[in-house]
C-alpha positions as CSV (number, residue, x, y, z in Angstrom):
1,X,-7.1,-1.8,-18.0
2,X,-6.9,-3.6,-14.7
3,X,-6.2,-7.2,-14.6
4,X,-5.9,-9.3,-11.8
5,X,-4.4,-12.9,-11.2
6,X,-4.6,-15.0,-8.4
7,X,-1.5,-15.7,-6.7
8,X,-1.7,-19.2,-5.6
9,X,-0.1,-20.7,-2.1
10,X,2.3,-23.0,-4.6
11,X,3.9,-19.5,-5.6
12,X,7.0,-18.2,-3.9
13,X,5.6,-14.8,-3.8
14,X,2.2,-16.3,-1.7
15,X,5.1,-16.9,0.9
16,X,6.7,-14.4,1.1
17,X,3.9,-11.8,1.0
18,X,2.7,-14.0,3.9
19,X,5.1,-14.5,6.0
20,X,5.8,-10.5,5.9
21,X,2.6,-9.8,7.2
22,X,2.6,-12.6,9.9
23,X,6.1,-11.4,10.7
24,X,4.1,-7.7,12.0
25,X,0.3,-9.2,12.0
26,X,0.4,-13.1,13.2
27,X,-2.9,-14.0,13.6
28,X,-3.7,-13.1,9.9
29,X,-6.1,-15.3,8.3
30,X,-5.1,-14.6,4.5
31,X,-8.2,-15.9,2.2
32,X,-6.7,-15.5,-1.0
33,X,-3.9,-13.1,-2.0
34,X,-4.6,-11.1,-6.2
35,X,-1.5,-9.9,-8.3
36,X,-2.8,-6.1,-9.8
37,X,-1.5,-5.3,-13.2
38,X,-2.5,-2.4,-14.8
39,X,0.1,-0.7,-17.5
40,X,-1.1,3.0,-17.1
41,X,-0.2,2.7,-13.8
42,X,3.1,1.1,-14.2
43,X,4.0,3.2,-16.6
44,X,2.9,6.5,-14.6
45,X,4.6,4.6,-11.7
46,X,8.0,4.2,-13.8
47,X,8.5,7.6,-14.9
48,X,8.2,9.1,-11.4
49,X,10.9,6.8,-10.3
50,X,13.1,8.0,-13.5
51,X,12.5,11.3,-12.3
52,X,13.8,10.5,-9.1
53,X,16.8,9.1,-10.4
54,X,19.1,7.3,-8.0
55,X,17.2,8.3,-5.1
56,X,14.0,6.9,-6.1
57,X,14.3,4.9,-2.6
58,X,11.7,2.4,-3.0
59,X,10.2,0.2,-0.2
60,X,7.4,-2.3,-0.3
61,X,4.3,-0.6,2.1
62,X,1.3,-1.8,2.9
63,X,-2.0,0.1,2.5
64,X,-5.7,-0.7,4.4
65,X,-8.3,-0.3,2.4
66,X,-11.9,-1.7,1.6
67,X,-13.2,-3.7,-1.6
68,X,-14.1,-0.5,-3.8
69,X,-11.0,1.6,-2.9
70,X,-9.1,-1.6,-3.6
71,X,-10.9,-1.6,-7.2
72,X,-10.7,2.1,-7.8
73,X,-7.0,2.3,-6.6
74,X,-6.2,-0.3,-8.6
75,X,-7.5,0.9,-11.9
76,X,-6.6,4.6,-11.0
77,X,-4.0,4.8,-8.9
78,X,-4.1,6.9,-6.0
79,X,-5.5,10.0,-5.3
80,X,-4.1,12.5,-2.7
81,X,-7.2,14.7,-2.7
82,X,-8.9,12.0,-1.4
83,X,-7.8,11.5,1.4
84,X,-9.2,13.6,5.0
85,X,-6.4,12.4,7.7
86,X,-3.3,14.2,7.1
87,X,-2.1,13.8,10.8
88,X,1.9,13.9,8.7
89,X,0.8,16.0,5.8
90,X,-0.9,15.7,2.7
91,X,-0.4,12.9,0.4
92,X,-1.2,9.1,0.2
93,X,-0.4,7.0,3.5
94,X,1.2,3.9,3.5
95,X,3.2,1.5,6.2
96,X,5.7,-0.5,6.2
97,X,4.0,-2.4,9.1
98,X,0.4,-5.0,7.7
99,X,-0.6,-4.3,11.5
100,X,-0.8,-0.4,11.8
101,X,-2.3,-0.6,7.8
102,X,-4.8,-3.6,9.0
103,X,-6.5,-1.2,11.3
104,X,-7.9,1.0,8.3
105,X,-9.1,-1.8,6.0
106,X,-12.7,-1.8,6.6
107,X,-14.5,-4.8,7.5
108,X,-17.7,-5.9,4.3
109,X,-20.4,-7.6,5.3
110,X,-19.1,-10.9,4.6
111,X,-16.4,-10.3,7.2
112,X,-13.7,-9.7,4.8
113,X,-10.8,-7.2,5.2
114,X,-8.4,-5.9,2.5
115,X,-4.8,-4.6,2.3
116,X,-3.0,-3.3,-1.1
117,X,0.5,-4.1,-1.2
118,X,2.5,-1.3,-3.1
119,X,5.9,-0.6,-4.2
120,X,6.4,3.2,-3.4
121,X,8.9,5.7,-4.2
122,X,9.7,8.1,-1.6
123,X,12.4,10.4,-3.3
124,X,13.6,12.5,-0.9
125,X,12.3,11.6,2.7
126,X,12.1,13.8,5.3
127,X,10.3,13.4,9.0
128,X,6.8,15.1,9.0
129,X,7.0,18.2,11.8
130,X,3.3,20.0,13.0
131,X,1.3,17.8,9.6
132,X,4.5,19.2,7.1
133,X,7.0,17.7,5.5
134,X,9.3,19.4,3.1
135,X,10.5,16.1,0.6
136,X,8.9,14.4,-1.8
137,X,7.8,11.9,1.2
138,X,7.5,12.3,4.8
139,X,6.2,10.6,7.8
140,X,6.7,9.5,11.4
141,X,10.3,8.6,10.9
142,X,10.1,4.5,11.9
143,X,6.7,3.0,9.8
144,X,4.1,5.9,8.6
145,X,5.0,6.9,5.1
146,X,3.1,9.9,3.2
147,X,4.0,10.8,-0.2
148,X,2.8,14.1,-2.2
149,X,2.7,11.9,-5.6
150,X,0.0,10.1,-6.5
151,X,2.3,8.1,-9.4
152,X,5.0,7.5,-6.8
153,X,2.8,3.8,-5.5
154,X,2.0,1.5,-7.2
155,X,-0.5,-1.2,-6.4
156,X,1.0,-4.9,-6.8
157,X,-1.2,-6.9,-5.0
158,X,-4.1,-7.2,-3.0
159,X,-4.2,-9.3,0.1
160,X,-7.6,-10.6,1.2
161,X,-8.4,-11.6,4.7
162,X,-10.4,-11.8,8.2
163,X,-9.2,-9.4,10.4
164,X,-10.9,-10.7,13.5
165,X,-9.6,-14.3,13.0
166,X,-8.1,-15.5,16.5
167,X,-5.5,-18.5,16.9
């Protein structure tokens, strides 16, 4: 089961999930910012990095996403099979850049725009060459991350905000 708690602006962790996206998106409006805890997935999330073993290499990446991919990612994890853009292969895409992930969170009605924070495993990385790559993770080499497993991210938080605010 899903749960999510608020993470408040008093908490350290409101800064510095804020400042990280400012430091790549400045003109982020962040409405409110939700912690994701679900044990099935941290769990399922744990043993691929055991399996990994010392070269789990894990990074924090950002994800774009829209309010019911947040709840059905949250709740069931990602799902490779899912997804229709494999420009770098198949697998789940992530970025360690809120800009470049900003720009495929959908926009609701009310305006608002939503981006999963994740802590991913990539195992063995390699550079994606003509949509292939041949580790357990690949990408463009400098911010676009793909990985084959759909236990190797897990969801951490959720970041709410207006993508079209202006300073």
């Amino acid at each position: 089961m899903t749960n999510f708690t608020p993470v408040y602006m008093s908490d350290k962790v409101y800064d510095t999930l804020t400042g990280v996206l400012r430091q790549s998106y400045p003109h982020a409006c962040v409405l409110y910012i939700d912690r994701i805890v679900n044990p099935v997935l941290q769990a399922a999330y744990k043993a691929r990095v055991d399996a990994f073993g010392p070269e789990a290499n894990e990074r924090q990446l950002y994800h774009g996403s829209n309010a019911g991919a947040v709840a059905a990612i949250s709740s069931g994890g990602y799902k490779a099979a899912l997804n229709k853009r494999a420009a770098y292969g198949p697998g789940n895409y992530f970025s360690s850049t809120a800009s470049y992930s900003k720009d495929y969170s959908d926009v609701s009605h009310s305006g608002e725009s939503y981006m999963i924070v994740n802590k991913v495993a990539l195992g063995k990385h390699t550079v994606s060459v003509g949509g292939r790559f041949s580790g357990d993770s690949g990408g463009d080499g400098r911010s676009i991350y793909v990985t084959r497993y759909d236990d190797a991210a897990l969801p951490e938080y959720v970041i709410c905000f207006h993508k079209a605010a202006r300073m």
